[in-house]
C-alpha positions as CSV (number, residue, x, y, z in Angstrom):
1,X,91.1,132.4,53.2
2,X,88.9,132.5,56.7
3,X,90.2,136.3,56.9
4,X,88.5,137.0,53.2
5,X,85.1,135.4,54.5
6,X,85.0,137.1,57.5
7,X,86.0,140.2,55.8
8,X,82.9,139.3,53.7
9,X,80.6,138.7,56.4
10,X,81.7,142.0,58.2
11,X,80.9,144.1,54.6
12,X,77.4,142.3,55.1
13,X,77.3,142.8,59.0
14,X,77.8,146.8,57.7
15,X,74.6,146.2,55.7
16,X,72.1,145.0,58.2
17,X,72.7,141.3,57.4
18,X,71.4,139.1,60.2
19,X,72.5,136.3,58.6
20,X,76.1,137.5,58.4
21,X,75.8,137.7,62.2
22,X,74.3,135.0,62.5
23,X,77.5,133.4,61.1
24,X,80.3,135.3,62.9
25,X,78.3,134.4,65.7
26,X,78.6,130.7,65.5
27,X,81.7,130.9,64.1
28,X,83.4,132.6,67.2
29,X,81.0,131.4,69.7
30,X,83.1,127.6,71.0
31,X,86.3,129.5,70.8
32,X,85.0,132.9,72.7
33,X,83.0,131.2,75.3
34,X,86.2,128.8,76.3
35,X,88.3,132.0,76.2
36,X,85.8,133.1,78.6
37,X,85.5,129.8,80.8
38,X,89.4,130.2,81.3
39,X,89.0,133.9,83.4
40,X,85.8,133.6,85.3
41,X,85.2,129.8,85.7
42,X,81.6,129.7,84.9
43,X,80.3,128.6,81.9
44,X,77.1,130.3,82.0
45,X,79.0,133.3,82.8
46,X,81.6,133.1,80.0
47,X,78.2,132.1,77.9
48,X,76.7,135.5,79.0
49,X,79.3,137.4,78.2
50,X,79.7,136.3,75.0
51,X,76.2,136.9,74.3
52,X,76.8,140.9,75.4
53,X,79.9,141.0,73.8
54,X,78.1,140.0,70.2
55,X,75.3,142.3,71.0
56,X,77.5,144.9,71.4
57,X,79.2,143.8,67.8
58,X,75.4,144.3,66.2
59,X,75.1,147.5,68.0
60,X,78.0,149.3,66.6
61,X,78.4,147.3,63.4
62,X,78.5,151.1,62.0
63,X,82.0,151.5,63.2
64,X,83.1,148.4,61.7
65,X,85.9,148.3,59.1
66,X,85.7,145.5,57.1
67,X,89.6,146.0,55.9
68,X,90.4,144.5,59.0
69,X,90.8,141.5,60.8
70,X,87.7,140.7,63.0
71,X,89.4,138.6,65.7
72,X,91.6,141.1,66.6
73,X,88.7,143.4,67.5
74,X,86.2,140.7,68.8
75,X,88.7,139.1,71.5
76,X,89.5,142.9,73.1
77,X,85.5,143.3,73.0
78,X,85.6,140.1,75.1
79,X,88.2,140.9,77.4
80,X,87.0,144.2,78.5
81,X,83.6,142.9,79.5
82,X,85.2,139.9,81.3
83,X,86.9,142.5,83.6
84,X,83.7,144.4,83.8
85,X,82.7,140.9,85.3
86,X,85.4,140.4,87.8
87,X,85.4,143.8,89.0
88,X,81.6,144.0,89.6
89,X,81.8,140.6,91.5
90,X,84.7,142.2,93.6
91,X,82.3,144.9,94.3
92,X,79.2,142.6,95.0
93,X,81.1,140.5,97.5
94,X,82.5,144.0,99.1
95,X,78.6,145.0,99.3
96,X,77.4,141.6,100.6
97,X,80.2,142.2,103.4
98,X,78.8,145.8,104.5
99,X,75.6,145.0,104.1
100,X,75.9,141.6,106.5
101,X,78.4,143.9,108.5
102,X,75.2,146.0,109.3
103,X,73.2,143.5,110.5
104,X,73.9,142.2,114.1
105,X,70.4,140.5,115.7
106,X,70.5,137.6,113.5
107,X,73.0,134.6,112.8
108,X,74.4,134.8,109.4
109,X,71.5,132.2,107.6
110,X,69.1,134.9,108.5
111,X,70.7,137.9,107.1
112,X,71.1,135.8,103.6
113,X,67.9,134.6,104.1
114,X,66.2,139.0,104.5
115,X,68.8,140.1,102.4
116,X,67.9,137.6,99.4
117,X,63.7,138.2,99.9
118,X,64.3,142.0,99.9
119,X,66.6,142.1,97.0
120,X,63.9,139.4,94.5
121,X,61.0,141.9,96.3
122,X,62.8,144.8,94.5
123,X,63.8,142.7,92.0
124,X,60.1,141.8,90.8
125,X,58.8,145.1,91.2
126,X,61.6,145.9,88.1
127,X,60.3,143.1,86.4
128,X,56.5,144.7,86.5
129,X,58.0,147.5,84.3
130,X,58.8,145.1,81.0
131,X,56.1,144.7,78.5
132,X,54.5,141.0,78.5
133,X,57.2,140.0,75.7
134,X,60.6,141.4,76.9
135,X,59.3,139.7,80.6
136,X,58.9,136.4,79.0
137,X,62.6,136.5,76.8
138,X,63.8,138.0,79.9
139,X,62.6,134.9,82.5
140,X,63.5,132.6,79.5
141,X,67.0,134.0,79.2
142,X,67.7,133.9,83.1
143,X,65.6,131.8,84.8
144,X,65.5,128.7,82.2
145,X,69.1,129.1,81.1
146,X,68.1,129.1,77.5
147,X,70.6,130.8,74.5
148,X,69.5,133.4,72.5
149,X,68.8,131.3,69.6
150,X,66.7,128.8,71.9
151,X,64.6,131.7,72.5
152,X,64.9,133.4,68.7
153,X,63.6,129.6,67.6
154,X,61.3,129.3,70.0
155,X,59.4,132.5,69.9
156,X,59.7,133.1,66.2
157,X,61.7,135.7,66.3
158,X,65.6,136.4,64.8
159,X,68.5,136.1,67.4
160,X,68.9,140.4,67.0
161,X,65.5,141.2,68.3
162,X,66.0,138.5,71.1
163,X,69.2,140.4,72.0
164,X,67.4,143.7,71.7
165,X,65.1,142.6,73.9
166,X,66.8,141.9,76.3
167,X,68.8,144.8,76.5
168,X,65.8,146.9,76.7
169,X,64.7,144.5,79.8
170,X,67.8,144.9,81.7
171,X,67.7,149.1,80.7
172,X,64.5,149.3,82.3
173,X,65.4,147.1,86.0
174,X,69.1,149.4,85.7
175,X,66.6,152.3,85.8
176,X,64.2,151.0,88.5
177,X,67.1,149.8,90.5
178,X,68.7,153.0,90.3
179,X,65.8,155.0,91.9
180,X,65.5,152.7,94.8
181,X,69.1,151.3,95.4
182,X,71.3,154.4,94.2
183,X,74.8,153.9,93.3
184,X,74.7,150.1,94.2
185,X,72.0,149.4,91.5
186,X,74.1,147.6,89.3
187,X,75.9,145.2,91.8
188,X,72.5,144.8,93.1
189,X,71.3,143.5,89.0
190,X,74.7,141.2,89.2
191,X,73.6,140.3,92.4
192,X,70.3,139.0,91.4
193,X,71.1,137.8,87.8
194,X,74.0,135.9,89.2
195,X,71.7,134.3,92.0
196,X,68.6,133.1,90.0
């Protein structure tokens, strides 16, 4: 019976129905985010992730096959990006090390002290390349903690474009990050996003 509605809602999902994925969302959301909570220990982590995970699912709802079972497909979605996680925080500690390594004139609450200013310096500069919108979903989304459905509701605006949003934002400070930080651009985005 819940396989037939989800079936249903997938068909829709296939058809540009917010409103089916709108309902897969909530209906997957307590159980995905404990799954989560279980690996990385962080609810606002597992949260995250399960927010990129169903963004992911709107993004490539073409490739969807609605004769199958959606858990199945939702949970490996979810795994993978949970040992994106670890591995990038593996690498952001291995880059805090070398970068403190580096640094040998000042006792270790200065170096996190000028490591943290220059990192938000570059970090902001990113942040002036967002339009006035995707800044303000973006600070809403990292900064005040709120879900993407707090934001959709407050801004007026559907949970999809939220998402979209924000994926644009965090395209744009990849980019930015990239041409000033190189290859560690994306711990460097972990970095900040996980250090608010």
């Amino acid at each position: 019976m819940k396989e037939d509605v989800e079936q249903k809602l997938v068909a829709r999902l296939l058809n540009d129905d917010e409103s089916a994925f709108c309902e897969l969302y909530a209906l997957y959301k307590g159980r995905l985010v404990y799954f989560a909570m279980k690996f990385l220990k962080s609810k606002e982590f597992a949260e995250d992730v399960f927010q990129d995970a169903f963004a992911s699912v709107w993004q490539n709802r073409r490739f969807l096959n609605p004769g199958k079972p959606f858990a199945p497909y939702i949970y490996t979605v979810m795994k993978n990006r949970i040992l994106n996680l670890l591995a990038d925080m593996d690498r952001e500690g291995a880059l805090k090390k070398a970068i403190l390594s580096h640094a040998t004139d000042f006792d270790n609450s200065t170096h996190d002290a000028v490591m943290d200013a220059d990192l938000n310096r570059l970090f902001e500069k990113a942040l002036e390349g967002l339009t006035a919108q995707q800044k303000r979903i973006f600070e809403m989304s990292r900064k005040e903690m709120k879900s993407h459905r707090e934001i959709a509701a407050e801004m007026h605006l559907s949970v999809y474009t939220v998402q979209q949003h924000i994926s644009a934002s965090l395209k744009t400070i990849r980019s930015y990050l990239q041409k000033y930080a190189g290859i560690h651009a994306d711990i460097l985005l972990l970095i900040l996003l996980l250090n608010p």
